[in-house]
C-alpha positions in Angstrom: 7.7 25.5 -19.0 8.4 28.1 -21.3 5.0 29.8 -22.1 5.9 31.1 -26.0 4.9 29.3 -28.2 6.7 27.0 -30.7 7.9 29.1 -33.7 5.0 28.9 -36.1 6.0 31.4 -39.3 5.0 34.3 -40.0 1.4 33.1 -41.6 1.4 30.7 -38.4 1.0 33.3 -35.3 0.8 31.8 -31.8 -3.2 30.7 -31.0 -4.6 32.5 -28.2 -5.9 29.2 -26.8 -3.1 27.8 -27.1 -1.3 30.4 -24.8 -3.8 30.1 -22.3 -3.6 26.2 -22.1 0.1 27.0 -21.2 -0.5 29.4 -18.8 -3.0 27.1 -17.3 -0.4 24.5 -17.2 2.3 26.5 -15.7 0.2 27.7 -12.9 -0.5 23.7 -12.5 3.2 23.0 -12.1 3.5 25.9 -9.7 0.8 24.8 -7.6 2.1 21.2 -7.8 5.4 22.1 -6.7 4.2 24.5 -3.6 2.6 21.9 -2.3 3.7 19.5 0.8 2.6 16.1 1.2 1.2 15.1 -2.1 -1.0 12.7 -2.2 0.4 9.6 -3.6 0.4 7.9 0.2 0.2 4.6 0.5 -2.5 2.7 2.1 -2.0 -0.4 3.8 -2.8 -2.9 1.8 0.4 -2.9 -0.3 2.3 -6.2 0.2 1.0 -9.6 2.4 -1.1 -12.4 0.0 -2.5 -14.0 3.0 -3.1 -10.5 4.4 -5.0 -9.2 1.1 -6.5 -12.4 0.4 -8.6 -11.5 3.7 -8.7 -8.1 2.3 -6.5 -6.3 4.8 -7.9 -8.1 8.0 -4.9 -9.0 8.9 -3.4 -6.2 11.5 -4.1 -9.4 14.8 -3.9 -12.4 12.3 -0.6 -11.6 11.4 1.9 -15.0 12.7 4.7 -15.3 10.1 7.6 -13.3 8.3 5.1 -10.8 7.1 4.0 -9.5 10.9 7.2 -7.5 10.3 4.9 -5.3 7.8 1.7 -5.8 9.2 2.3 -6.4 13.1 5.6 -6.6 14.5 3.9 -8.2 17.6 2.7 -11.0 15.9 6.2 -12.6 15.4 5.5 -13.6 18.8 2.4 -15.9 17.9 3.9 -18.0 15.0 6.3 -20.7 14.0 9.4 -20.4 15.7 11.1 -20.2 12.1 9.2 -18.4 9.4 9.9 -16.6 6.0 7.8 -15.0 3.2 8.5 -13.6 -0.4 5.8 -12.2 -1.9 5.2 -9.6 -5.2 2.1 -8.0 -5.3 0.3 -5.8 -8.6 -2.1 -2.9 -7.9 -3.6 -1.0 -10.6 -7.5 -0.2 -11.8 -10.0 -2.4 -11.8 -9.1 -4.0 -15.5 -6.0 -2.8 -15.8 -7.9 0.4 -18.3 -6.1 3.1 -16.9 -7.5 6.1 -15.9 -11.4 6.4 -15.7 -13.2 8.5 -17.5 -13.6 11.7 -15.2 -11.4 10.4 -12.5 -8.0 9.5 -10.8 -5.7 6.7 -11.7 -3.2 4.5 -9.1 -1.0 2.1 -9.7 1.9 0.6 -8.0 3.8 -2.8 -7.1 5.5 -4.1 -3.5 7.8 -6.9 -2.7 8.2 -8.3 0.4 11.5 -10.5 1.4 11.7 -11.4 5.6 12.6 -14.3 7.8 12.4 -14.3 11.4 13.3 -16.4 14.2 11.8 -15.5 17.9 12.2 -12.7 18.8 13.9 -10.9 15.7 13.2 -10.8 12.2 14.2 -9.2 9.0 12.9 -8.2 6.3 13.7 -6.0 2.7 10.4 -4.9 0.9 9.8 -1.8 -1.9 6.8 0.0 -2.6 6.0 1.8 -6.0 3.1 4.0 -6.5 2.2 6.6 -8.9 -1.0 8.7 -9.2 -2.6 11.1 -11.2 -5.7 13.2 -10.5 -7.4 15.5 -12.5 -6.2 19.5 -12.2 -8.8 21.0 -14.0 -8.7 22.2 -18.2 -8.0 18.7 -19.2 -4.9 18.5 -17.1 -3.5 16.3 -14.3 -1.3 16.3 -11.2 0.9 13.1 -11.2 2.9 12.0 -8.1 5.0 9.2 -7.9 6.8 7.4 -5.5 9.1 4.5 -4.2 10.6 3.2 -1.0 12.8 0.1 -0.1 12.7 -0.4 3.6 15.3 -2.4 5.2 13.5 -3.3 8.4 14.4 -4.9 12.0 12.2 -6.3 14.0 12.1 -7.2 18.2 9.2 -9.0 19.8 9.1 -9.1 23.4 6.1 -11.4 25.3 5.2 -9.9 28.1 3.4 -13.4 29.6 1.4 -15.7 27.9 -1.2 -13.1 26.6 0.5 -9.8 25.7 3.1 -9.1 23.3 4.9 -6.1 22.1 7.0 -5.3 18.9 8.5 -2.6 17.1 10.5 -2.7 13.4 13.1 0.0 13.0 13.2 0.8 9.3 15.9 2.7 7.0 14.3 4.3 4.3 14.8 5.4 0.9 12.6 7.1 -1.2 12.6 8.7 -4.7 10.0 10.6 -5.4 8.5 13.2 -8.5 5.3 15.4 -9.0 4.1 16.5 -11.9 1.8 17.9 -14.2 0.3 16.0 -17.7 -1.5 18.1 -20.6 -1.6 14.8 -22.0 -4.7 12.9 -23.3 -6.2 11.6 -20.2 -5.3 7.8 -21.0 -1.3 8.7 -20.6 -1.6 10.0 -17.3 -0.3 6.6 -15.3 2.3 6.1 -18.0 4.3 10.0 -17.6 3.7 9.5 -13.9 5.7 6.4 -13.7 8.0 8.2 -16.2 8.6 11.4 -14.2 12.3 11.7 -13.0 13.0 11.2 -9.5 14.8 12.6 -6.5 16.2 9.9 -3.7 16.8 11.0 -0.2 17.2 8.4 2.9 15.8 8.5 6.3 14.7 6.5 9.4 11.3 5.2 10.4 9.9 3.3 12.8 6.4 0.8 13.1 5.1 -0.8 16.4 2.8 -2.8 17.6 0.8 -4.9 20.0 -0.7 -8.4 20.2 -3.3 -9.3 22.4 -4.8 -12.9 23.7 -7.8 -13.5 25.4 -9.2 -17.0 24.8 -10.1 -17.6 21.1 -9.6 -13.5 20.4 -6.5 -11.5 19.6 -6.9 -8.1 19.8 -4.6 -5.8 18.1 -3.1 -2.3 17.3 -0.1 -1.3 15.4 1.3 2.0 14.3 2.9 2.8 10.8 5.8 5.3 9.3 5.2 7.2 13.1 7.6 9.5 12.2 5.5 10.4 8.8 8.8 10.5 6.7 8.6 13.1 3.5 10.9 12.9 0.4 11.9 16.1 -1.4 10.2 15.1 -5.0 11.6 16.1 -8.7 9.7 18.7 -9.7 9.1 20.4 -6.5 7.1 19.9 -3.0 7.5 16.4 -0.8 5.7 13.1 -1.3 5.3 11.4 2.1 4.3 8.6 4.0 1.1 9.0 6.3 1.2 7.8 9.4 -1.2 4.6 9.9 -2.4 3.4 13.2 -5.0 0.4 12.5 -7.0 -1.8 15.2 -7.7 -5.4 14.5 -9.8 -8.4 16.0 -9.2 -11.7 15.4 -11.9 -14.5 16.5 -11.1 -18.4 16.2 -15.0 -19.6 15.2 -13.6 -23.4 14.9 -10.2 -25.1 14.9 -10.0 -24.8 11.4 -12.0 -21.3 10.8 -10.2 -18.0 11.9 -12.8 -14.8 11.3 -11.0 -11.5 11.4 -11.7 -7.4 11.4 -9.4 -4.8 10.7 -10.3 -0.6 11.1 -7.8 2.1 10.0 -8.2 4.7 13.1 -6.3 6.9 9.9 -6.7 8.2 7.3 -4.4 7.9 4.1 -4.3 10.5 1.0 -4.4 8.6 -1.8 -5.0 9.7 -5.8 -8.1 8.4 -5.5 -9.4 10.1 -2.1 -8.9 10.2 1.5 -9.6 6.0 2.6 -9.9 4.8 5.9 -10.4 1.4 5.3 -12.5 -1.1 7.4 -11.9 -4.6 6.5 -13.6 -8.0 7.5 -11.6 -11.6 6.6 -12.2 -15.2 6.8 -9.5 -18.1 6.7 -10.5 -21.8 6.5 -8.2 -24.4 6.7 -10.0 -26.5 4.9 -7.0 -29.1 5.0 -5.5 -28.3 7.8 -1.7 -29.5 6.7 -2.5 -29.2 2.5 -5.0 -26.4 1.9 -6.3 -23.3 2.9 -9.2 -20.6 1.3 -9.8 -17.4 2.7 -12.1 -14.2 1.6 -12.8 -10.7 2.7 -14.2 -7.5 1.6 -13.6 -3.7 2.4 -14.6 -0.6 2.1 -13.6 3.3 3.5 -15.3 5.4 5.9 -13.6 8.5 4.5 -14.5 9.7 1.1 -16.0 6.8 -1.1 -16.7 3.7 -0.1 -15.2 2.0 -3.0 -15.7 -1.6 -1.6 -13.7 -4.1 -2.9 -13.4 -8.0 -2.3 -10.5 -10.4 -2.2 -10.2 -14.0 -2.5 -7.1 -15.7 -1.6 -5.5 -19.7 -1.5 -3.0 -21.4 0.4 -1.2 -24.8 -1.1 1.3 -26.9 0.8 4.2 -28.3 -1.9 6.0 -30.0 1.4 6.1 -30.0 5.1 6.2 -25.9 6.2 6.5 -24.9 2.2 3.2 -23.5 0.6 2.3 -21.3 -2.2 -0.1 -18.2 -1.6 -2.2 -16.3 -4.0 -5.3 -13.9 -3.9 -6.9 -11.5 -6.3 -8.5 -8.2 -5.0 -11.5 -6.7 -7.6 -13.3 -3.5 -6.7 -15.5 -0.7 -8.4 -14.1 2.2 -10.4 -12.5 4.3 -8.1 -10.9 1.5 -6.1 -7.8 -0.3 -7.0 -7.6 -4.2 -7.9 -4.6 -6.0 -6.9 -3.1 -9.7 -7.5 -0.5 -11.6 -6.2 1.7 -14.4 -5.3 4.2 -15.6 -2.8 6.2 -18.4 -1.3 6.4 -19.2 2.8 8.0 -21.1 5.3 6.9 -22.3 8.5 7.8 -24.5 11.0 
């Protein structure tokens, strides 16, 4: 960015302020592109209705097409035959934007897997762009997406231990930034900026514990933390994300669960290390289901949030999901929908 300013006329000369404000902003765009790893990581809690209707406590519930995100182990504690699509919206609480004062995220995923024991497959894309405030009215923006084409193994190791791992191709476009904008146009030249796609390989594990009416959990995330070289300078990457979960069957129709990130995830909005805590209810065991959660992070601020989520069966194996996800400013809300099949 060119720091004369625009030709003004003679009786017009160029405003000092002005020429600091595009110093300021140049230094910005130098700093942006100097740096590694910008922080528009995702958490999580990107794709999975059932998964976010318990607000993330999901990591040893896991038992269907979407274990290949959440828990590759899992696939060996569901329906022999199983497969999910699901979309899922992230963005502020309200859909306002930016807060006053503060950061903004937004993004989108799409999940598309089937499995069979022990392999499954799935095709899912993630999309988020950030913006933080820079200081002097400006902002950093950051944005990126990643379609993953994943396969997934399961292998039971008796009746109460089972391992998995999802071998994922990755390709990611990614763009930083920075905005002089009014603050309410951050999100929108974020998703705007132009981006650079590379490809790479990546690879999530986990394990699946059972123990009576407890599953125990852990699974592992983007291990090898791949980076994508972003338009406009530096790398936008995936953290690594290594979560523990317990899962606790209270009833035969009530399944209680807990989730704790043992990471931690840089995110527009702050460092988060979520802990999460989930209830299902079958409350029909073949026709309907409710389920609830809340969260918060133990890094940074707490934002909590809370989700609320429904299962409906259309026929035998077929149902329709759906949850919404509301938090407090500095949090993000999230909705979504999706279609599965078990049996």
């Amino acid at each position: 960015m060119p720091l004369a300013c625009p030709p003004r006329g003679p009786s017009r000369p160029c405003a000092p302020e002005e020429l600091r404000r595009r110093a300021r902003t140049v230094v910005l765009t130098l700093q942006v592109a100097a740096t590694a790893g910008s922080a528009s990581a995702q958490t999580v809690e990107w794709v999975g209705t059932r998964a976010l209707g318990m607000a993330g406590a999901f990591a040893a519930v896991a038992d269907d097409a979407s274990a290949i995100y959440w828990n590759p182990a899992g696939l060996a504690t569901g329906p022999f035959v199983s497969a999910v699509v699901d979309v899922t919206t992230l963005g502020q609480p309200g859909g306002q934007g930016v807060p006053a004062g503060g950061a903004g995220l937004e993004g989108r995923g799409t999940f598309a897997g089937a499995s069979t024991l022990p392999v499954g497959v799935a095709y899912y894309r993630l999309r988020s762009s950030g913006a933080a405030p820079g200081g002097d009215g400006t902002a950093r923006l950051a944005t990126l997406e990643t379609g993953h084409l994943a396969v997934a193994l399961v292998q039971s190791l008796g009746s109460s231990l089972a391992l998995g791992a999802a071998l994922k191709w990755v390709h990611g476009e990614a763009a930083t930034g920075v905005s002089a904008a009014p603050q309410g146009a951050w999100l929108e030249e974020a998703q705007a900026l132009d981006r650079e796609g590379s490809d790479t390989f990546d690879l999530d594990v986990g394990v699946m514990a059972t123990a009576g009416r407890a599953r125990l959990a852990l699974t592992g995330r983007n291990l090898r933390q791949p980076s994508f070289a972003a338009h406009g300078g530096g790398t936008v990457e995936l953290a690594r994300q290594v979560r523990a979960g317990l899962a606790w069957r209270a009833g035969q129709h009530v399944l209680l669960a807990a989730d704790a990130d043992l990471t931690r995830t840089r995110t527009p909005l702050g460092e988060k290390r979520h802990l999460a805590a989930g209830v299902e209810w079958q409350v029909l065991p073949a026709a309907l289901a409710v389920r609830g959660g809340a969260r918060a992070s133990t890094a940074g601020d707490a934002t909590p949030t809370g989700s609320a989520g429904l299962s409906a069966a259309v026929s035998d194996g077929l149902w329709l999901d759906a949850q919404l996800t509301l938090g407090a400013a500095g949090s993000s809300s999230s909705w979504s929908v999706a279609g599965r099949l078990a049996f």
